[in-house]
ROSE-4610 file (N, C-alpha, C; in Angstrom, 1 decimal, always signed):
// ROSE-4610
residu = [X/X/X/X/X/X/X/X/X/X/X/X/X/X/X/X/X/X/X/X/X/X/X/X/X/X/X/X/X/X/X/X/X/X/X/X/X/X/X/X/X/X/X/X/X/X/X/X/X/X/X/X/X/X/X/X/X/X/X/X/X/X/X/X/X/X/X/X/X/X/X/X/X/X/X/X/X/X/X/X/X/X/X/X/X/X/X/X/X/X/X/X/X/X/X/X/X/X/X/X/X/X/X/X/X/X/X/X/X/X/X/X/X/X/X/X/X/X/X/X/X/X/X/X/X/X/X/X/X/X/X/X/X/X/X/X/X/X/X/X/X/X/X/X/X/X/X/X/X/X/X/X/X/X/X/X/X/X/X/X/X/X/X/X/X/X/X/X/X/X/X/X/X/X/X/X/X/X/X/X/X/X/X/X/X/X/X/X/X/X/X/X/X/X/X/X/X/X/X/X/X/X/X/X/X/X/X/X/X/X/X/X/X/X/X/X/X/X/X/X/X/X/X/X/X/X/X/X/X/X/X/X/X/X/X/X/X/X/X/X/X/X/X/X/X/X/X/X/X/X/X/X/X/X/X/X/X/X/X/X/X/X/X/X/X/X/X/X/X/X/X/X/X/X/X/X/X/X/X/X/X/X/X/X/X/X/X/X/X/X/X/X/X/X/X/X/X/X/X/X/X/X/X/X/X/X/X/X/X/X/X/X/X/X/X/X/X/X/X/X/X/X/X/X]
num = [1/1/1/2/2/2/3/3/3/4/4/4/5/5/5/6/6/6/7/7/7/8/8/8/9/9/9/10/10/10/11/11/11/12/12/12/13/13/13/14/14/14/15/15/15/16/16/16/17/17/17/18/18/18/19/19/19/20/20/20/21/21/21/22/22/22/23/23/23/24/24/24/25/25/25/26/26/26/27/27/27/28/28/28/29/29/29/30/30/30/31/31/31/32/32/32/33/33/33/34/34/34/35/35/35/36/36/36/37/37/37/38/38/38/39/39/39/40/40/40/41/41/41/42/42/42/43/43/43/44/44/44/45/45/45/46/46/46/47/47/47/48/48/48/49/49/49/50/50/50/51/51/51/52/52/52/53/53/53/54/54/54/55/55/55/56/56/56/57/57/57/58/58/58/59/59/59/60/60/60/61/61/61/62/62/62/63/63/63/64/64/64/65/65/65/66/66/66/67/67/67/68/68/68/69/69/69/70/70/70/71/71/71/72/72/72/73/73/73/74/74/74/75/75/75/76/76/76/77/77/77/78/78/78/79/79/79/80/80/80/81/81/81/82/82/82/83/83/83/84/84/84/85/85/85/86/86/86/87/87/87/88/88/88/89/89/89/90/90/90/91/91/91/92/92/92/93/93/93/94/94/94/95/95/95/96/96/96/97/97/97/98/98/98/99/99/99/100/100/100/101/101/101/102/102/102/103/103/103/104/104/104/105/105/105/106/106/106/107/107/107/108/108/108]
x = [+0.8/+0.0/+0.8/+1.7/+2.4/+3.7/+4.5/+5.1/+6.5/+7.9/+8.9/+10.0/+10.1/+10.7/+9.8/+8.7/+7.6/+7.4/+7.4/+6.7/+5.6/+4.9/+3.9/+3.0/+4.4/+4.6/+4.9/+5.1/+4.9/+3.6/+3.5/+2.1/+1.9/+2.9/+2.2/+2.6/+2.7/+2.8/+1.4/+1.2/-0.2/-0.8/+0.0/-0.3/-0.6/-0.6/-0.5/-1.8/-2.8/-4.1/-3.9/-4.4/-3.8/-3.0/-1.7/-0.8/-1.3/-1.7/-2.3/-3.1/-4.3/-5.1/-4.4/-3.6/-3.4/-1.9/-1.6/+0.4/+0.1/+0.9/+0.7/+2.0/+2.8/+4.8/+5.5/+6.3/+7.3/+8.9/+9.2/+10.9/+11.9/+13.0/+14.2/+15.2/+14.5/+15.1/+15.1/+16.5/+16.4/+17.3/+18.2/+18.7/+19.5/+20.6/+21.1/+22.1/+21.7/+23.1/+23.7/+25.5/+26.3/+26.8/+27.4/+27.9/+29.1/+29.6/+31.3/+31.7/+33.0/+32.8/+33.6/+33.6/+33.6/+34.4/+35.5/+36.4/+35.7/+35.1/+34.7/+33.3/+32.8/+31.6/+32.1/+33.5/+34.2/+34.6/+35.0/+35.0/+33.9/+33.0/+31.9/+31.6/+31.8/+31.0/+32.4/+33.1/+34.9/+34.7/+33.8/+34.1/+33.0/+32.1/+30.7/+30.9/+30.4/+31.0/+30.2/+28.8/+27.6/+26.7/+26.9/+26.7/+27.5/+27.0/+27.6/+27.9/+28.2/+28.3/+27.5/+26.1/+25.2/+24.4/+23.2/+22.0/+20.7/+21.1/+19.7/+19.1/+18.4/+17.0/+15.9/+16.2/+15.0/+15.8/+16.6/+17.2/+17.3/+17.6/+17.3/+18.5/+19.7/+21.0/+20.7/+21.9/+21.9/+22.9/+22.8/+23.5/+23.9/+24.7/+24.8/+25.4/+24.7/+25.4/+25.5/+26.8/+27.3/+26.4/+25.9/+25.4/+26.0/+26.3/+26.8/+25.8/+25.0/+23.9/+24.5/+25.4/+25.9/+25.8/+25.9/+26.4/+24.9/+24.0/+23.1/+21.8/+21.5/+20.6/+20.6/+19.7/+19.5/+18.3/+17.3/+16.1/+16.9/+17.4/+17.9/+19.3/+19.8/+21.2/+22.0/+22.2/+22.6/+24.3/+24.8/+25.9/+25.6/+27.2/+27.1/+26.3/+25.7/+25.1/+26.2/+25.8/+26.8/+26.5/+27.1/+27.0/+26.1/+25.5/+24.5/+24.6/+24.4/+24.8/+23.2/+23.2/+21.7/+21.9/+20.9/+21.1/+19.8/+19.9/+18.8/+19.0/+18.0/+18.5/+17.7/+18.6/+18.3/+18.1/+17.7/+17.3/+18.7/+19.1/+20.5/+19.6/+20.6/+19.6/+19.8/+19.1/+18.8/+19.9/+20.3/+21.3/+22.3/+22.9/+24.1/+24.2/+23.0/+22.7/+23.2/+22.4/+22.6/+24.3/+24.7/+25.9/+26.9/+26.9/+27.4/+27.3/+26.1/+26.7/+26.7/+26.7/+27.3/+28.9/+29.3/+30.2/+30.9/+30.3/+30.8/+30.7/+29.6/+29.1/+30.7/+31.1/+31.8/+33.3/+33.6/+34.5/+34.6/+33.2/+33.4/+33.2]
y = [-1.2/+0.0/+1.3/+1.7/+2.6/+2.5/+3.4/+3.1/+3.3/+2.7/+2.4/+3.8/+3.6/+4.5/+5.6/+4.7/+5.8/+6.9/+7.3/+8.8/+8.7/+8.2/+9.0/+9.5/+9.2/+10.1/+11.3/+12.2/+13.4/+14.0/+14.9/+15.6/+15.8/+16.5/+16.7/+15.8/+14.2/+13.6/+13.1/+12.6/+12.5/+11.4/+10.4/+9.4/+9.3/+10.4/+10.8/+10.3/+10.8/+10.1/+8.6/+7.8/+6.8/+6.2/+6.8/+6.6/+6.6/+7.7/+8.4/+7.2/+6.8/+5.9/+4.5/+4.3/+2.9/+2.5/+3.7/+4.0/+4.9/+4.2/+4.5/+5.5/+5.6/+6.0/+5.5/+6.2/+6.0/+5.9/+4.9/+4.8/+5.5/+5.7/+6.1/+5.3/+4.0/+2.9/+3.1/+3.4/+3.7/+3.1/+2.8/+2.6/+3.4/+3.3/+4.3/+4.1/+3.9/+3.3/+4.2/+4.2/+4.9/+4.8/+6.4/+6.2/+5.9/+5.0/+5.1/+3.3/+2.8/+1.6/+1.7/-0.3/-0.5/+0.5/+0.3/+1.6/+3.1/+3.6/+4.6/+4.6/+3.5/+3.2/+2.6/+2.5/+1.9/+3.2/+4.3/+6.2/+6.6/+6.5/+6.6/+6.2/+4.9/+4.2/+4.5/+4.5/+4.5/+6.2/+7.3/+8.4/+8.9/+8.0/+8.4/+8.9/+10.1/+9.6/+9.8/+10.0/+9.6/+8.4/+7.9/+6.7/+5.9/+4.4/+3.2/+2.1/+1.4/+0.3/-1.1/-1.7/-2.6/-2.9/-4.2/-4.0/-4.2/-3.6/-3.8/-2.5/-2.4/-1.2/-0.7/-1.7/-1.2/-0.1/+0.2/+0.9/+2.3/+3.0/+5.2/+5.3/+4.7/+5.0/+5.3/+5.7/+6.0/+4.8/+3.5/+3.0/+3.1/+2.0/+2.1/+0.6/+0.0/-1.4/-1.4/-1.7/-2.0/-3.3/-3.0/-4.3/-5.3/-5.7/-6.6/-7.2/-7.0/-7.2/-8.0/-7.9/-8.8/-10.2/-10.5/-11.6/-12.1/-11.3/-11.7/-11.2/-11.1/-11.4/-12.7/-13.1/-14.6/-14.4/-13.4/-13.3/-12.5/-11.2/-10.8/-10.0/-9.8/-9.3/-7.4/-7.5/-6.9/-6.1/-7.0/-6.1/-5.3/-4.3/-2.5/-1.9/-1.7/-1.1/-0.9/+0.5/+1.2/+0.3/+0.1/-0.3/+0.3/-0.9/-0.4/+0.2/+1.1/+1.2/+1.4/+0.6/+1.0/+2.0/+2.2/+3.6/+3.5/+3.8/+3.8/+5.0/+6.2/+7.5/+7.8/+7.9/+7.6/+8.8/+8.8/+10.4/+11.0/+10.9/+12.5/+13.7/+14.6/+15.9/+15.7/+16.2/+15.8/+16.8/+17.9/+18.9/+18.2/+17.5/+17.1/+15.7/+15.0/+13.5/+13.9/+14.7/+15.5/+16.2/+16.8/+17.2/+16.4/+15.2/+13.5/+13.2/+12.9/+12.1/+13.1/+14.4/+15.4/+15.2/+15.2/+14.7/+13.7/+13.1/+11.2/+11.3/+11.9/+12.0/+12.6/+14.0/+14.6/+13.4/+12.7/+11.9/+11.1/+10.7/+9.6/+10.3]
z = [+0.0/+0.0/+0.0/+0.7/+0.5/-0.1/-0.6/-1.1/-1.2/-1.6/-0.7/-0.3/+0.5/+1.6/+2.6/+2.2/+3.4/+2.6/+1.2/+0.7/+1.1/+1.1/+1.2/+2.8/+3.6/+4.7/+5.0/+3.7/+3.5/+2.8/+4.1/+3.8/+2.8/+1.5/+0.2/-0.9/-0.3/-1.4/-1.9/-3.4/-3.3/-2.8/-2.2/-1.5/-0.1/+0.6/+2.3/+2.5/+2.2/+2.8/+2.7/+1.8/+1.9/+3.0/+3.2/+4.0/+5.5/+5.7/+6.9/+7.9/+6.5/+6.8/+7.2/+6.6/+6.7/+7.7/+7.7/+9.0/+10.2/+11.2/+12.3/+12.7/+11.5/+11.5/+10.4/+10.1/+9.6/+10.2/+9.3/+9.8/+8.8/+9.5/+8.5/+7.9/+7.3/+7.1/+5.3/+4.8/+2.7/+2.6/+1.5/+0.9/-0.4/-0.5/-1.4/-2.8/-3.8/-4.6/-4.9/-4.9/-5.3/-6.7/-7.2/-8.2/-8.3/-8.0/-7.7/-7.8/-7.0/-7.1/-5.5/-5.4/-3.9/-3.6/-3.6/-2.7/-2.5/-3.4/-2.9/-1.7/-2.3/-0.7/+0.2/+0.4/+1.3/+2.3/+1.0/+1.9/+2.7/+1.7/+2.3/+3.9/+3.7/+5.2/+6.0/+5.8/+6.9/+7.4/+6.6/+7.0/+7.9/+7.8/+8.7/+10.5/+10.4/+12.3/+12.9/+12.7/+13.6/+12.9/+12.2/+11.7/+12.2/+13.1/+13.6/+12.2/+11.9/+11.3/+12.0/+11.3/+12.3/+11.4/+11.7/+11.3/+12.3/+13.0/+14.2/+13.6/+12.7/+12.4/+13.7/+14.7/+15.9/+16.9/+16.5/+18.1/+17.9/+18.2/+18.2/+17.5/+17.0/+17.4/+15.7/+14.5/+13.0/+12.8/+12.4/+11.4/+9.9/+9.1/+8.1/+8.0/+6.9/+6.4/+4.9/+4.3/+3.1/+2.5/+1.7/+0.7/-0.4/+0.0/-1.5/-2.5/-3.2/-3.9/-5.4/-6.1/-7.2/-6.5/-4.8/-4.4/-3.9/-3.6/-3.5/-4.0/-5.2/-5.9/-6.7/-7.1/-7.4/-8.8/-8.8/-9.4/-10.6/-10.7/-11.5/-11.1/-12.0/-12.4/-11.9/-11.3/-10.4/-11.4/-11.7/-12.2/-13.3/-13.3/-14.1/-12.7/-12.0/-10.9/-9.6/-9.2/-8.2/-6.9/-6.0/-4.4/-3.7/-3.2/-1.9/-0.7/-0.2/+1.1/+1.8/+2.7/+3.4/+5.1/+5.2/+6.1/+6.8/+8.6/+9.2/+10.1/+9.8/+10.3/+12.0/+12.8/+13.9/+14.8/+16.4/+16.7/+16.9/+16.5/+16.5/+15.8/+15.8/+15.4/+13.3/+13.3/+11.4/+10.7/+10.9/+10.6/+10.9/+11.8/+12.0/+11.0/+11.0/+10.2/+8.6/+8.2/+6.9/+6.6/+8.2/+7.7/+7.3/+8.2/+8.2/+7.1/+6.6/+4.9/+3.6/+4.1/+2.4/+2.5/+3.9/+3.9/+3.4/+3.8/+3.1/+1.5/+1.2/-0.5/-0.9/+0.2/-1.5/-1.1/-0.4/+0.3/-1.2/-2.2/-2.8/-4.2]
C-alpha cells in the first residue's frame, strides 16, 4: 500500500491520505546506490561519524550497512550497478545527520 521508503509520509505527497489511513509511523530505514565503485563506498562508510556500522533497524541509534547485492541477488542481475549502502536514520539531530553524509558523499 504505501510506497517504498515511506513517501507517502509526507504531507504533500499524493499518497498521504492513503498513507495516513493505513500507517501509524514512519521509519528512516532507505537505501542508497552509489555512483562510484567498492572503494569509494568503502570512503563513504569509513568516513561516517555519527553513523555506527550494524544491522539492528530497531534501536534510536543511526546506522549504516554496506550491501553486496551482485552476491546476493538470485532473481535478476545486479551487475554495471553502483554499491549499496543501506542507512537507518536515527534520533540525533537531522542537521548534524545530513551534515554527516554530504560529507561522506563529497569523500566519494
Amino acid at each position: 500500500r504505501g510506497r517504498p521508503g515511506g513517501a507517502g509520509a509526507r504531507p504533500g505527497d499524493p499518497g498521504h491520505a492513503i498513507w495516513k489511513r493505513d500507517f501509524k509511523g514512519a521509519c528512516g530505514l532507505f537505501s542508497i546506490e552509489l555512483a562510484t565503485d567498492q572503494a569509494g563506498a568503502d570512503r563513504f562508510v569509513d568516513g561516517l561519524t555519527l553513523f555506527g556500522i550494524g544491522a539492528s533497524w530497531g534501536g534510536f541509534e543511526s546506522l549504516v550497512m554496506p550491501c553486496n547485492l551482485p552476491a546476493a541477488r538470485t532473481a535478476t542481475d545486479w551487475s554495471g550497478r553502483g554499491p549499496i549502502i543501506r542507512l537507518h536514520a536515527g534520533l540525533e539531530d537531522a542537521a548534524d545527520l545530513i551534515a554527516d553524509l554530504e560529507a561522506a558523499l563529497e569523500r566519494v
